[in-house]
C-alpha positions as CSV (number, residue, x, y, z in Angstrom):
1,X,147.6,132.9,127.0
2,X,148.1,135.3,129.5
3,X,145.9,136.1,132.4
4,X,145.9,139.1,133.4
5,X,143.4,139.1,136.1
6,X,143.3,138.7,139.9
7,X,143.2,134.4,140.1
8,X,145.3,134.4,137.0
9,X,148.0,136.7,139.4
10,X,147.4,134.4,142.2
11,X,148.0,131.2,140.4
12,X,150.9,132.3,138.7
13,X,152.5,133.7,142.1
14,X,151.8,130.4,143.9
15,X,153.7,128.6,141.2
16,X,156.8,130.8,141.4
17,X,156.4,130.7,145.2
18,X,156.2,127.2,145.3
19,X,159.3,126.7,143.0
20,X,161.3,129.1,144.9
21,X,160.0,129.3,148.1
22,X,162.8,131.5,149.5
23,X,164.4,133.4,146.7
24,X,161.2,135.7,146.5
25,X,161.6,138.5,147.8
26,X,159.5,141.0,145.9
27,X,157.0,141.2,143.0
28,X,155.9,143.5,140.1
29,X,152.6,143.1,139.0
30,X,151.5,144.8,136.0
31,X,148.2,146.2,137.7
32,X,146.5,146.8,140.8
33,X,144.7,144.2,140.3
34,X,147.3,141.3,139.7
35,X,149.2,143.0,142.8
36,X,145.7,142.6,145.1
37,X,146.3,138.5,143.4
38,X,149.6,138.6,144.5
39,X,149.7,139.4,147.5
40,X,146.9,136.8,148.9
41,X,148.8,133.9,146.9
42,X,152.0,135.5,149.5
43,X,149.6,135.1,152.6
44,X,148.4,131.8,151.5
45,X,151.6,130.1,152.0
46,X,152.4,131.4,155.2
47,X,154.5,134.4,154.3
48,X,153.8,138.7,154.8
49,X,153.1,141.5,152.9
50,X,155.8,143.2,152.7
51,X,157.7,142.1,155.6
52,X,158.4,138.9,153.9
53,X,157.6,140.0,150.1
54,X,157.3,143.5,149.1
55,X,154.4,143.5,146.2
56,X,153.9,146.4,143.4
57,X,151.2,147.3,141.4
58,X,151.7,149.2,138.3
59,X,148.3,151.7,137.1
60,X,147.0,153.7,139.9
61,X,143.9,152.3,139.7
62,X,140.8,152.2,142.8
63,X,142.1,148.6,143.4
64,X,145.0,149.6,145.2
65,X,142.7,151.1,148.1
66,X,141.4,148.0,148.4
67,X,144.9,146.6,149.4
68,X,146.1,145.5,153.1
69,X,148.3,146.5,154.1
70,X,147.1,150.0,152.3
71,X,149.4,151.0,149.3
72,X,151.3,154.1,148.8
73,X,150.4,156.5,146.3
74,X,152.0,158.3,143.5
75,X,150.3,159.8,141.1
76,X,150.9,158.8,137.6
77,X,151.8,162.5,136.4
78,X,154.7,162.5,138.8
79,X,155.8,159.3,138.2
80,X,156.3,160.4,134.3
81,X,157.3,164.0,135.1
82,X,160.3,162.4,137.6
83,X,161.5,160.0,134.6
84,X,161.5,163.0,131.8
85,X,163.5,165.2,134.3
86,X,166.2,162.5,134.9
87,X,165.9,161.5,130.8
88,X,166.9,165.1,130.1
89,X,169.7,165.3,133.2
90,X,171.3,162.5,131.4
91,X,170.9,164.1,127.6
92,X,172.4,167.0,128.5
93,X,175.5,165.1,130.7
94,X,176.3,163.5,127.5
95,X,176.2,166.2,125.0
């Protein structure tokens, strides 16, 4: 079962980092949330955010204001609006 939720985040990044301490370099987390995990399992073995590992959280939520150092913002809307632009740049190369 999959954990989705902050310790889960945590535990699971302190396994990876403890199997391959310096192959890490960066992290997706599929939330906010996880990424807030994340990044203290980083800090707890000695290493930065994101001078040493650069973490990313997925959904916009509130959580991400709650991360140090702060996160940077784009809104969803754009996010989407960029990949349909580029979807359609391609359609029309290949026509």
């Amino acid at each position: 079962m999959v954990n989705l939720r902050k310790q889960g985040a945590k535990r699971a990044v302190l396994q990876i980092l403890e199997s391959h301490p310096p192959d890490v370099s960066a992290i997706f987390a599929a939330s906010d949330v996880m990424a807030l995990g994340a990044m203290e399992a980083v800090r707890s073995v000695g290493r930065e955010v994101p001078r040493d590992v650069a973490v990313v959280g997925y959904d916009d939520s509130e959580a991400a204001s709650l991360a140090r150092p702060p996160s940077h913002h784009r809104p969803a809307g754009r996010a989407a609006d960029g990949g349909e632009d580029g979807c359609e740049r391609n359609l029309e190369r290949n026509e």
